[in-house]
N, C-alpha and C positions, 0 to 999 in steps of 0.2 A: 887286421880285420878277420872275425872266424869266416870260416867257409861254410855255407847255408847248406843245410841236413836236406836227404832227399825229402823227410817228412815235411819242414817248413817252405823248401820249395811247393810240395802239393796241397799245402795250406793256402798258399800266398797265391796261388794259381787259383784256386777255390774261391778264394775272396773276389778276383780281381773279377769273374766268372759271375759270381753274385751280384758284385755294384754293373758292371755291365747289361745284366738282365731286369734289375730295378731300374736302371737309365732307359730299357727300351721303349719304345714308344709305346701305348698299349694299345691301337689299334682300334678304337670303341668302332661300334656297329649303332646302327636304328638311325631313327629323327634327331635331332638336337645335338648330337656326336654320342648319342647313345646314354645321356644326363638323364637321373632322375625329375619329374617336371617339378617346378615348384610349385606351392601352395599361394594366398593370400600375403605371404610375406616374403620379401624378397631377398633371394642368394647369389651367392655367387656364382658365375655359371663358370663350368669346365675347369674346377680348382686344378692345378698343376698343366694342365692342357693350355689352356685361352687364357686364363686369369693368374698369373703367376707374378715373381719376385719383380719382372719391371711392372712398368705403366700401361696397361694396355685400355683401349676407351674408343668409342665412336664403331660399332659395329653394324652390320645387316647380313641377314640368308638372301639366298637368289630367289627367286620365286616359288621355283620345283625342290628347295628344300636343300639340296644337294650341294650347295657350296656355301662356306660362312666366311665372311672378311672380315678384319677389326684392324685396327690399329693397335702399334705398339714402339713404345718408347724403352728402346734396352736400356737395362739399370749399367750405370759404367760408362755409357756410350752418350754421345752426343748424336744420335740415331732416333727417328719415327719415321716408320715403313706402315705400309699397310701389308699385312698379313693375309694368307688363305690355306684353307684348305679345305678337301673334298671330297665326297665316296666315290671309290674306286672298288669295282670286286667285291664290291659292299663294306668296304671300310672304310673309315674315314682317314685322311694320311696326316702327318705330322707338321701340323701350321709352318711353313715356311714365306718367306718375301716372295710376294707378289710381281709377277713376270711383266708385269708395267712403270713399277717402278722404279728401275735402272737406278738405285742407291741415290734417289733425291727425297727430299723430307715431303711426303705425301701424309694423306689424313682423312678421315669423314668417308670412306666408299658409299657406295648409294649404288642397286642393282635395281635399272627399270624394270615395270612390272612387267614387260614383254621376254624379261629376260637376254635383250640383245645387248642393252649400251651398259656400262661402268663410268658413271659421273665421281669423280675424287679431286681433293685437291692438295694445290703443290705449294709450299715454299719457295722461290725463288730471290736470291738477292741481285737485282740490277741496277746498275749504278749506285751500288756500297748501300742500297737500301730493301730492307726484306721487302715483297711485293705477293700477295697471295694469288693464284688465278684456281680458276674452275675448269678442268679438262676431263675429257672421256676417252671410253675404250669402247670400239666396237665387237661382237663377235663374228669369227668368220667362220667358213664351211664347215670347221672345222669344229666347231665350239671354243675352240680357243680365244683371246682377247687378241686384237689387231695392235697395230701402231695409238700413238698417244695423239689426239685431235682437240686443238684448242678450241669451242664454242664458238667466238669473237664478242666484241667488244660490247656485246651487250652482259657480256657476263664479268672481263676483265680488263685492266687489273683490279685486282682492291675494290670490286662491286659484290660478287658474291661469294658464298660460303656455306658449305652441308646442302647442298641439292638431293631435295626430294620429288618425284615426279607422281602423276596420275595417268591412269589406264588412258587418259584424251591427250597427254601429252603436256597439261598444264606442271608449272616448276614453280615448289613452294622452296623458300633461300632464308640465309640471313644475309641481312641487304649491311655490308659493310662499308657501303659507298661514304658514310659517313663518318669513319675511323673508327678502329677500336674503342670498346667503352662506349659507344653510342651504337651499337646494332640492331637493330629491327626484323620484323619479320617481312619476307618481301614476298611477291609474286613476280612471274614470269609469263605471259599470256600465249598461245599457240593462236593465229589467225591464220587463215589460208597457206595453211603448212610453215606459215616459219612462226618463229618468236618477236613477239610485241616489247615493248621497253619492260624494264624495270621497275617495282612502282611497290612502295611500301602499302601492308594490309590496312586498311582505316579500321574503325572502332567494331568487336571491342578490342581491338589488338595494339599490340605498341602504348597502352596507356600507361603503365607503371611498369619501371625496371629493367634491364637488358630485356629485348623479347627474342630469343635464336635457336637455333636447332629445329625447325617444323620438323615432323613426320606426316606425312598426306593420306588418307587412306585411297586406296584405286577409284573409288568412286565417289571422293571428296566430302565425304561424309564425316570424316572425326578425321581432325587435327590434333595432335600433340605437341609440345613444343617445353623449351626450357625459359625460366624466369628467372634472372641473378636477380640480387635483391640484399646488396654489403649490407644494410639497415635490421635484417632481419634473420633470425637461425630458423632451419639451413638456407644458408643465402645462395644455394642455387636451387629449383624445383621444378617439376615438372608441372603443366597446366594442361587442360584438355579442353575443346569447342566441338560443338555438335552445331551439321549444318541447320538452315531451317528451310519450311516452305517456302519463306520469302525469298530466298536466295542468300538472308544473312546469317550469321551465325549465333548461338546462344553465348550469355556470359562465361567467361572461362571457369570451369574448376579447376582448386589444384588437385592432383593426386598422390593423397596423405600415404608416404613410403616411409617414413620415419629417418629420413638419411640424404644426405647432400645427394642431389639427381641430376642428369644433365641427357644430350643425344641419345633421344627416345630414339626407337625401331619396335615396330611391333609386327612378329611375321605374318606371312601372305595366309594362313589359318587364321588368323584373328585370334591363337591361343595364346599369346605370352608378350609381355610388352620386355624388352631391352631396356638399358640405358646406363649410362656410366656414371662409378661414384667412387669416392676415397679423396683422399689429400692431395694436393695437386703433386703431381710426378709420383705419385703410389698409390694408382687410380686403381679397379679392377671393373671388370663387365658382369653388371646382375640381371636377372629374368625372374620375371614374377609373372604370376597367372592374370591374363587380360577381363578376368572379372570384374577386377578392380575399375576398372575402365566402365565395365557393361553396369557396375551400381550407380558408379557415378553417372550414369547415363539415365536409368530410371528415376535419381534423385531428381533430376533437371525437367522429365517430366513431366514428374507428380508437381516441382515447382510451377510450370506451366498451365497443368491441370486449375492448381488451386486460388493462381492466378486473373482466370479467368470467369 
């Protein structure tokens, strides 16, 4: 074997230098991890960052902006964590595993609007059979997440799934109580400080198709949500409800994205809606501008308008 010249040594040093420095993290700054915003049609959000070579899907920001969770499914692994990261110093740090997840198969984070609690949920197999539950994290003095606190038995096992909350406390779910492939959109009632049962949405909801993944807005005004639909391309899409006077809700639109859609989030600004999309296990997380949302809202309207 020749013996390596001083010059190819300080080649080989140079290179090694370079791919190191292309690997560093890059640190973005601003809102969004420092992303251009998107337009009317929707992208990928944080290429190389958030949306890379695995699966990553089911995401939300905290309220103040300041922290973003998603899940992800490494390519290679038989691994889904839920991810975070945060500004610090005014950067943003390098998405790593979520300090509540202790290396069990989590998914869906959901940060109340108060910014105290972390609703996620867990994989579990007991007694040789996977079982899904709903658990949180609270914050403490510190702002950091506390220990992992199960809800109870109004939420698990195998009852719900993707918890969404309101500024009052109300929990929109998907109601799995009735197994996979039959899910529904469900509610969760707050009375005299605690929670009321379980109770799927009546009409117009739940009429055609999986109905799962709610997003709630704080003040229960527009609902999002996901609609499988095998019979038709894309067979998964996003639907949107506007409350009413009466206290019911308008007919759903869908919200024409042009691409398989699923676990809406739309952040605490009302400026961009979230949601996941790709081939199953080579998902990525896209963000489009919440316009989209506010036309469909004026179509619904002027439908009502000419209605009358």
């Amino acid at each position: 074997m020749k013996k390596l010249t001083f010059i190819t040594i300080v080649m080989l040093l140079t290179a090694t230098s370079i791919i190191a420095q292309e690997k560093k993290f890059p640190e973005p700054t601003g809102p969004y991890l420092g992303q251009n915003p998107p337009g009317m049609i929707p992208e990928i959000f944080a290429p190389g960052i958030i949306s890379t070579v695995s699966h990553e899907f089911s995401c939300c920001f905290s309220p103040d902006g300041n922290e973003f969770y998603f899940t992800r499914r490494h390519s290679g692994l038989n691994q889904t964590v839920i991810m975070t990261c945060k500004i610090v110093d005014g950067f943003w740090t390098e998405p790593e595993v979520a300090s509540f997840t202790k290396n069990e198969f989590t998914f869906e984070p959901f940060v109340t609007t108060d910014n105290k609690r972390l609703y996620f949920q867990s994989g579990r197999v007991i007694d040789g059979a996977l079982q899904m539950f709903t658990l949180y994290v609270n914050r403490d003095e510190n702002g950091d997440w506390g220990g992992i606190e199960d809800p109870g038995e109004l939420f698990n096992p195998n009852k719900t799934m993707h918890i969404a909350s309101t500024d009052s406390g109300t929990i929109y779910t998907t109601d799995i109580s009735g197994g996979m492939g039959n899910e529904a959109l469900g509610i969760i009632r707050k009375s005299g400080g605690k929670y009321q049962k379980l109770e799927k949405l009546g009409t117009p909801f739940n009429e055609k198709g999986q109905n799962l993944h709610p997003w709630i807005a704080p003040d229960e005004s527009i609902v999002v949500y996901t609609v499988k639909r095998p019979e038709e391309e894309p067979n998964s899409v996003l639907f949107c409800s506007f409350s009413q006077r009466d206290g019911g809700w308008s007919k759903p639109l869908e919200i024409t994205l042009g691409m398989i859609a699923s676990q809406p989030f739309i952040t605490a600004d009302g400026k961009y809606l979230f949601f996941s999309s790709g081939e199953r296990g080579k998902g990525d997380i896209y963000w489009v501008d919440a316009k989209i949302i506010e036309e469909l809202k004026q179509k619904h309207i002027k439908n009502v308008i000419s209605n009358n």
